[in-house]
N, C-alpha and C positions, 0 to 999 in steps of 0.2 A: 563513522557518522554518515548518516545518509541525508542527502541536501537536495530541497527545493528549492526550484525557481521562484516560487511566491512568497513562502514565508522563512526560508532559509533553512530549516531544520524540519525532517518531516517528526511528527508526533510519535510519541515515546510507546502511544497506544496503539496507532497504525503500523508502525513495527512489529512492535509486537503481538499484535491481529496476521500480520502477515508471517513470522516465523514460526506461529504455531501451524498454521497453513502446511505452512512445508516439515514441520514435525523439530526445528531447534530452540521452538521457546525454552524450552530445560536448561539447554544449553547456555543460553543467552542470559539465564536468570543466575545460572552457578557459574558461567566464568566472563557473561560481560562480552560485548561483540565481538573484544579482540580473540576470544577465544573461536569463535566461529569462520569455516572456509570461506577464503574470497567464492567461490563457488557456490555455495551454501547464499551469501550475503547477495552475492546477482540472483539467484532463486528469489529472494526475499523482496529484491528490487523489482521484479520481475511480476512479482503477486501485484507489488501494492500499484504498478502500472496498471495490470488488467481490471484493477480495483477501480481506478481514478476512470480506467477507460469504462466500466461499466454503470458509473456513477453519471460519467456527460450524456452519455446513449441514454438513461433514463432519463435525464434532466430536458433534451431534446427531446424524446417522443410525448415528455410531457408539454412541452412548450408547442410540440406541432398539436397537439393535440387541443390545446387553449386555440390555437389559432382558426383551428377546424370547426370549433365550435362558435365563433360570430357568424 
């Protein structure tokens, strides 16, 4: 199980958004996460970070951007 700070459990879709990424959604569909490497699973962890981090970066150049514009 993979756990946030916010909402306690990340999404079952960001998951699995993220291990198709790294190429184990198959995996993960036919034997369930226990089946997949701790390895594998920090990969996975690893995506949905760069996800999150490139989701604030837009979120900020949009917010500089609103400020730019008064």
């Amino acid at each position: 199980m993979i756990v946030s700070r916010r909402k306690g459990v990340a999404s079952e879709r960001l998951k699995m958004a993220a291990a198709a990424d790294i190429g184990v959604a198959d995996q993960v569909k036919e034997e369930g996460w226990e089946g997949v490497t701790t390895q594998d699973v920090g990969l996975v962890v690893r995506n949905m970070v760069k996800r999150g981090e490139e989701v604030l970066m837009k979120r900020n150049d949009h917010d500089d951007s609103l400020k730019n514009s008064k």
